[in-house]
N, C-alpha and C positions, 0 to 999 in steps of 0.2 A: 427545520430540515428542508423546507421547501426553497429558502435562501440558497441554503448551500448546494443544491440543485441545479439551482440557475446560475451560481457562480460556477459550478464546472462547468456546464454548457458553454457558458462565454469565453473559459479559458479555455476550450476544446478539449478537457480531461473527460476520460470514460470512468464508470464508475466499474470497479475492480471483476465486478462479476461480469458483466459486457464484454472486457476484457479477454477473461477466462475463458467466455463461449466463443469468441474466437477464435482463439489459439484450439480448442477442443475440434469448433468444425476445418483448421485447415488440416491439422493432425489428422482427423476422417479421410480428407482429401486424398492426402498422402498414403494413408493404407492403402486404398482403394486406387492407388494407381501403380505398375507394373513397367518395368523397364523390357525393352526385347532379351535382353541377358536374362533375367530373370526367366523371363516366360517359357525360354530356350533351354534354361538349365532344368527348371521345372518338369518342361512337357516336352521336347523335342530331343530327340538322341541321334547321332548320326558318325559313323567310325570317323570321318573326314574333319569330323571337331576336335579329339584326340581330347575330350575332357575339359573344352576350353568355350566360353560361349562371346565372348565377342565382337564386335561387330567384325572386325578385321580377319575372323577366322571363318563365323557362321555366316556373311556375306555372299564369299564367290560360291558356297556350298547350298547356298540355298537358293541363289541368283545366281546361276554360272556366268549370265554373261557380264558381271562386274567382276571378274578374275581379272580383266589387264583394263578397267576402264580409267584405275587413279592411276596406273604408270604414267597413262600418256600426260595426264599435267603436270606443270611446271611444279607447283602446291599440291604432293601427292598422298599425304599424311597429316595426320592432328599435330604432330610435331615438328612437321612442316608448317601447317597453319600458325601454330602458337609463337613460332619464328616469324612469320610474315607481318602476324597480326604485331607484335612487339617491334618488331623496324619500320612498321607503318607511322608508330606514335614517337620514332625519334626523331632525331632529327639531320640526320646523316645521309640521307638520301634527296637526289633532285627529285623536284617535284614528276616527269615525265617517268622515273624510274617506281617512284611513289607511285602515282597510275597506274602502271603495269602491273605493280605488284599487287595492286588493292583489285587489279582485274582479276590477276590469279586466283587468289585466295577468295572474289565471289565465285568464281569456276568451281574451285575446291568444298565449297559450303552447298553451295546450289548441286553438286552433284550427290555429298553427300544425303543434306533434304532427298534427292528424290531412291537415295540407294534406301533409305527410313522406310518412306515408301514401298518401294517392291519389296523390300524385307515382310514389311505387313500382311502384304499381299500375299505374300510365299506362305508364313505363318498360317493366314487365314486359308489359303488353300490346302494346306496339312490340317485345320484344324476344324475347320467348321463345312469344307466342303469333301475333309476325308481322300483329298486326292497326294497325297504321301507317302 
């Protein structure tokens, strides 16, 4: 037994139960973590959502002042972005048009990240400081 030990060590195989408790604690992981949709659907109710939780709905409603902040970019949508991101990796565009566009679409990511942000913040002010 002790052989066959060290031959999985050296062949980097896990033995099946190591395995299992992995996949078990990232499953934990995963319970235990919560998307803004969720949490909104769960906890938060508001006429201006119409039943619908997100981001593009529960956003300017929770944050008003992101109601006109993605019109102004170029990359103003996920389905914008998924367009931008895909003609980044062809190869049909010059390279200076390629820069712009890869500017755009960090505009569009970077603004997103920070609307995640105030979203939480809003969250957390409805929820833990009661001001809602």
């Amino acid at each position: 037994m002790k052989e066959h030990a060290d031959a999985q060590t050296l062949r980097g195989d896990r033995p099946h139960r190591e395995i299992e408790r992995e996949r078990e604690r990232e499953r934990e992981r995963h319970t235990h973590t919560h998307t803004h949709t969720q949490v909104i659907k769960e906890h938060v109710a508001h006429p201006d959502f119409e039943g619908r939780s997100s981001l593009k709905v529960t956003l300017p409603v929770l944050v008003p002042s992101y109601k006109t902040r993605y019109a102004a970019l170029p990359v103003a949508n996920g389905a914008d972005a998924a367009t931008a991101f895909e003609r980044l990796s062809s190869h049909e565009l010059a390279e200076d048009e390629k820069e712009a566009l890869r500017r755009d679409l960090l505009e569009y990511c970077k603004l997103d990240t920070l609307a995640m942000v105030e979203l939480h913040s809003a969250l957390h002010a409805l929820v833990v400081d009661g001001r809602g």
